[in-house]
N, C-alpha and C positions, 0 to 999 in steps of 0.2 A: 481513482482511477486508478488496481495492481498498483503506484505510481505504483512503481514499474516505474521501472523503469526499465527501461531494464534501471537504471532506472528498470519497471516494472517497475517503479515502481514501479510508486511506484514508484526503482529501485532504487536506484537509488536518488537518489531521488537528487537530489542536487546534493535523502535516503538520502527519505526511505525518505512498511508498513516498514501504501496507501502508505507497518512501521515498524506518524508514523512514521527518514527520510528524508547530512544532506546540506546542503548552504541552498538557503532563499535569502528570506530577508537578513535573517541573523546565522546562516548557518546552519547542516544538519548536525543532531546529536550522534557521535558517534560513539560506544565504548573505546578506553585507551589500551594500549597496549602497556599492561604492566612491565615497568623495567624491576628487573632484580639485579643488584649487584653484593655479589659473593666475596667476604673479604678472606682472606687467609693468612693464621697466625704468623710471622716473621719465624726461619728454622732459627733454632734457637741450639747455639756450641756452647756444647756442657764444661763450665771452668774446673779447671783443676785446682787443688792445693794454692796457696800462695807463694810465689818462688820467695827466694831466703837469696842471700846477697845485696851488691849492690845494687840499687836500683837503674842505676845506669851502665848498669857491666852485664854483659852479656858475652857467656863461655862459650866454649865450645859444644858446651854440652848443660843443659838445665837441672839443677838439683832440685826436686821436689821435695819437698815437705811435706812429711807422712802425719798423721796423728800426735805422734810422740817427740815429731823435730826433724830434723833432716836426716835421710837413711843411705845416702848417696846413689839412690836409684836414677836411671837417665830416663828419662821422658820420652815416650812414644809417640809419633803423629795420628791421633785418634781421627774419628771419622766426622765428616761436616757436620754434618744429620742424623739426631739419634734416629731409634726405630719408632718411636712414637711421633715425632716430626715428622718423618718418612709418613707416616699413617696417615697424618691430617693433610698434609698436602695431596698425595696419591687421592682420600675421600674429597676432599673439595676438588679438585678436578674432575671425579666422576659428578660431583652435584651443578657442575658448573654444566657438565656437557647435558646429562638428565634434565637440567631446565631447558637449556636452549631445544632440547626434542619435543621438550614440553609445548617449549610456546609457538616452535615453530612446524609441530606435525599438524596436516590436515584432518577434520574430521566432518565426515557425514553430516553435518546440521548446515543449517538457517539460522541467521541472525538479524531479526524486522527490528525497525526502531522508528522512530515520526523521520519521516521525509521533509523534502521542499515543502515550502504553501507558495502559491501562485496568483497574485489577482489577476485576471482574469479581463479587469480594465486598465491593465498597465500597457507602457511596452515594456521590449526587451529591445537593447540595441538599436533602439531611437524607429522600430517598429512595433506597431500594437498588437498583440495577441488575436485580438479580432479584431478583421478587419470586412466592413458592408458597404456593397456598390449595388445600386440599382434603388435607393431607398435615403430618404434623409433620416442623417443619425444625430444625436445631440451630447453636447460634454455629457460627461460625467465624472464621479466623484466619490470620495470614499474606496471601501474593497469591499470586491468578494473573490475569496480566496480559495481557490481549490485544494485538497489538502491531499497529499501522498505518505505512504511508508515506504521507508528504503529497505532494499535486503541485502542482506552480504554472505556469499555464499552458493550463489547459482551456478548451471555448469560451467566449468571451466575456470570456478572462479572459487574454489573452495577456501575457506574460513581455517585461521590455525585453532588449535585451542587456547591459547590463549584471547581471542576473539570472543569463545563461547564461554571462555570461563569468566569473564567480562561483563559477558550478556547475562549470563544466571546473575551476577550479582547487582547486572541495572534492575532499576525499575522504570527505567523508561526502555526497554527493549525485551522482546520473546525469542525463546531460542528452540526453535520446531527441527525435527526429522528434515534430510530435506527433500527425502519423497514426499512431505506433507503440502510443501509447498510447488514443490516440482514435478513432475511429471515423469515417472521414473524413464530413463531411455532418450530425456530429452536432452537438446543441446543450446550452447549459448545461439547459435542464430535458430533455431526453431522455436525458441522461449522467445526473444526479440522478434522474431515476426510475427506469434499471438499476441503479444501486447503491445504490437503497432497496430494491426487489424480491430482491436480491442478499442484502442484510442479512434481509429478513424472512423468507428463504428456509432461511438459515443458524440463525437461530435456531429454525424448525421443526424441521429435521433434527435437530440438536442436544438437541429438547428430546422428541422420539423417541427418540432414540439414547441419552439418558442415562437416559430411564425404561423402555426394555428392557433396559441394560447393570444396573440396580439390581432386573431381576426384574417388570417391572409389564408386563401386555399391552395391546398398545396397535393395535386395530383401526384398520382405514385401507382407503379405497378409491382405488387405482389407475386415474388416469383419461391417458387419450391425451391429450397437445399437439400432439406432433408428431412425426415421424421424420427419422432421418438421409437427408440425400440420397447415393443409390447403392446403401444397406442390405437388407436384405429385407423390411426392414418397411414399406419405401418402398412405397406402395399397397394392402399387403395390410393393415395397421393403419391407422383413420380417426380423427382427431382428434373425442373424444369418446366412445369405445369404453373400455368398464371391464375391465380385465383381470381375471379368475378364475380361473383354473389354466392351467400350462401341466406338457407332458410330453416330454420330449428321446427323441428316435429312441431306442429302445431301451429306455428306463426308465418308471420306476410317471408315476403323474397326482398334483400338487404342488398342492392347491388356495391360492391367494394371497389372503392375508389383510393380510400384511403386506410392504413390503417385504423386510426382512430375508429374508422367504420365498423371493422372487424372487432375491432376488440368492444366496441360498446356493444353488440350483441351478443357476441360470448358472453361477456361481466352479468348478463340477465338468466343465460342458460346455465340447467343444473348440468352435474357432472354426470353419466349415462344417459345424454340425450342424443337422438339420430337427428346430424346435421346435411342436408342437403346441402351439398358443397360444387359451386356450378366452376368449372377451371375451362381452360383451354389450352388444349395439348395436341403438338405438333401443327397448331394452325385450326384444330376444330375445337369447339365446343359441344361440351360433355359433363355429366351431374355423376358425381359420387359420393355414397353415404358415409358417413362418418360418427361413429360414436364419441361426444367429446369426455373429457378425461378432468379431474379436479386439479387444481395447480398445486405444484409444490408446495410444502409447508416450507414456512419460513424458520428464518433463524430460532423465533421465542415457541414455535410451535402452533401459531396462526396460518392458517388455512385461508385465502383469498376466494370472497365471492365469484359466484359463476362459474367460468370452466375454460378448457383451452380445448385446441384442435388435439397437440403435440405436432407441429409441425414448424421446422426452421424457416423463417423467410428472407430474402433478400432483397431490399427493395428501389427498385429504380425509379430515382424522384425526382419532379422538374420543381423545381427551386424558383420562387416569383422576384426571390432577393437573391444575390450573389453574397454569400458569406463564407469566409477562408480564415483561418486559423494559423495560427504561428507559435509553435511550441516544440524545443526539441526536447530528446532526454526524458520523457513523461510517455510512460504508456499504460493501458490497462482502461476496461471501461468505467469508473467510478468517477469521473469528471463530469459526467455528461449534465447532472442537475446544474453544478456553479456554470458550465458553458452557457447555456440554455438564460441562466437569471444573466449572464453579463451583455449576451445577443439582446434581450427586453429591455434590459438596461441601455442600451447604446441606440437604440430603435425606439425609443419613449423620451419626451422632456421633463426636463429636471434631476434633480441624484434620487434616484431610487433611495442608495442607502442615506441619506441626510448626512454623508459624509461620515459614517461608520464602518468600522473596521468588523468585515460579518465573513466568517471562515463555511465549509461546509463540506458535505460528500454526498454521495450519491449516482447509482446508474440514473439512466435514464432510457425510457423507450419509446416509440414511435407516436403514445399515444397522450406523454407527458406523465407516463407515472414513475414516481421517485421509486426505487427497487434498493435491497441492502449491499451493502460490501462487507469487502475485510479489513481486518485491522481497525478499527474504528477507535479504538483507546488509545493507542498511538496518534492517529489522527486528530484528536483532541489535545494532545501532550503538545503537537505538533504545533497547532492554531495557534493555544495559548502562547507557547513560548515564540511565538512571532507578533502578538501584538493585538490578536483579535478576541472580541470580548464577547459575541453571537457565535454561535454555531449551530447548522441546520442539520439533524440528522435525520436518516429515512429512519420510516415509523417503525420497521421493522428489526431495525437494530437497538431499540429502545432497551431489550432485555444485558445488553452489552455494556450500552450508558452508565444505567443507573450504579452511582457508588465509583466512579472510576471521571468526573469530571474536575480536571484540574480547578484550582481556586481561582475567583474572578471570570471562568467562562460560564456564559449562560447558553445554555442547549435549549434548540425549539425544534419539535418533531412535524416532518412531514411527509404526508402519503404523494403528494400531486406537484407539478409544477404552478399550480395555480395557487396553492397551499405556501408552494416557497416564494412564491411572486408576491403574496397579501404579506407575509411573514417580515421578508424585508420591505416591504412599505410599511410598514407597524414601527417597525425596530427605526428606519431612520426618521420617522417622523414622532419619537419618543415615547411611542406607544407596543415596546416589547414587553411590557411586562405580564402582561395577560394570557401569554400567545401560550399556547400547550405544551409542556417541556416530557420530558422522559419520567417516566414513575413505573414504581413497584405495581406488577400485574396490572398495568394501564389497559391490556384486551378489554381486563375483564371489568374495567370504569367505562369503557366506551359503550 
């Protein structure tokens, strides 16, 4: 989930990156702030000659002793501090001040590191994370853990250099632009209100997804936000238009009910096919064609079968379970897989995990497919160093995995929530060892 935390992660996560991110179980990893301490030599008063007389008589006036003996020259009050002493002191004062600018000017970057991890079937403050009314739910046991990266350095919150020069020399933290991470122009409550929208988004999906994958029907009305620009939907769908059936050039009429509807027909259609798209707008129904469009490529450069509309939905869903969530501090959508397996897990008997410590990430969408995020190496740093020995990554972060799993985690790749649901039934019933993990060009073995 960004954790985001802002958090974004997210950010921090109890943060961090998702890292990645932070006090959970043991605390986030944070870089330290280097102390330097500057010593400077003592001035040092240049001794004269040795005086001559008695050593306990003191004249009016001090004979010094030249080379050759005493010359009866009277003695001057010379200066504290030669000019070389003067030098070093004056330069260690400017090195003194030149650090402190050092470590305490702000700079433009991002600082991700592994965030919180979060089980998911805990509480927090003697309440549960999830909590379901309207349905019998059963103990449970073990973790799953949801896993964020923290950031440091968002608006308003800028990073010194000494932070970043910190972070170049972790290796459990990335140190990015922080346009790269932020949204140039943005601000701390405009970034806090996309990765609360993000979080609450994920937990929908999620809580769809886990009560269609467990058998429960779950009605919902598909409404327009918006379309991709360049798509075909661009124009021909209006922000506000309910979708109701759609029928692909060639084949029957698909009435949609639910997402899962929509998208299993797309998943079949190629990309440049005309979709009869049946909506209802302003109270009448009405058909518009639609060219659909190929989906993004992923992160490794995998192309997803079928095809999309290009259009935003929002969707308004009647719920047959009451399920509510309890999480503060954590935003961004990358929770939604671990949500979704802890809903199943609490709505099913017996411990899913056979009382295993199983970490993970992953979006989540309407239809149960696990989708990639960010920070994903961090997120692993993250897991392991809290205790978990499973990790479920989406399939399509696989190219990020490989070569970059701390020692003792074992990573199992998943497309589906059905994929993650069989996965941790495997893992707690001692049967992880088979399950498909992350590899080199894994596309192109499938």
């Amino acid at each position: 989930m960004l954790l985001v935390s802002w958090t974004t992660t997210v950010t921090a996560a109890k943060g961090q990156g998702q890292g990645p991110p932070a006090a959970r179980a043991r605390g986030s990893l944070r870089a330290q702030e280097p102390s330097s301490v500057v010593r400077h030599d003592e001035p040092v008063i240049a001794q004269g000659p040795r005086r001559t007389g008695h050593p306990d008589t003191v004249g009016p006036t001090d004979v010094l002793a030249g080379p050759g003996g005493t010359d009866g020259s009277v003695a001057d009050d010379g200066p504290l501090l030669s000019r070389r002493s003067l030098t070093l002191v004056v330069s260690g004062a400017l090195v003194v001040v030149l650090v402190l600018v050092m470590v305490l000017l702000p700079l433009p970057y991002a600082v991700e590191g592994p965030g919180p991890t979060v089980n998911t079937l805990a509480e927090i403050d003697g309440k549960p994370i999830i909590t379901v009314k309207g349905a019998e739910t059963y103990p449970t046991g073990g973790e799953l853990r949801l896993t964020t990266v923290s950031v440091l350095g968002g608006p308003g919150h800028p990073v010194t250099a000494a932070r970043v020069l910190a972070g170049w020399l972790s290796s459990s933290a990335v140190v990015l632009p922080r346009e790269a991470v932020f949204p140039e122009g943005s601000t701390r409550e405009s970034v806090d209100k996309e990765s609360s929208a993000q979080m609450t988004s994920s937990q929908t999906n999620a809580t769809v997804a886990a009560l269609e994958e467990l058998g429960y029907d779950v009605p919902m009305v598909l409404t327009v936000d918006g379309t991709a620009p360049g798509s075909g939907a661009e124009g021909a769908l209006l922000r506000g238009d309910v979708i109701t059936s759609v029928r692909p050039d060639g084949a029957g009429t698909t009435q949609v009910r639910t997402f899962s509807e929509l998208a299993a027909v797309l998943a079949t259609t190629a990309a440049g096919t005309t979709v009869a798209v049946g909506v209802e707008r302003d109270g009448e129904p009405r058909t518009v064609d639609i060219t659909t469009i190929a989906h993004p490529r992923t992160g490794d450069g995998h192309e997803p079968a079928g095809s999309i509309l290009g259009v935003r939905l929002v969707p308004d869903v009647t719920l047959p379970v009451d399920i509510s969530f309890d999480i503060d501090n954590i935003g961004g959508p990358s929770a939604g897989t671990m949500f979704a397996l802890g809903i199943i897990d609490t709505l099913t008997p017996g411990e899913m995990t056979g009382g295993k410590a199983i970490a993970g990430t992953g979006t989540m969408d309407l239809s149960g497919t696990v989708g990639p995020i960010g920070g994903i190496q961090l997120k692993l740093i993250g897991a392991e160093r809290d205790g978990a020995r499973w990790f479920l990554a989406p399939a399509d972060n696989c190219a990020e995995v490989v070569g970059h799993v701390p020692d003792g985690l074992h990573v199992v790749k998943v497309a589906t929530l059905a994929e993650a649901r069989d996965a941790v039934e495997a893992i707690g019933a001692g049967e992880g060892g088979e399950l498909p993990t992350c590899t080199a060009g894994r596309r192109a073995a499938e």
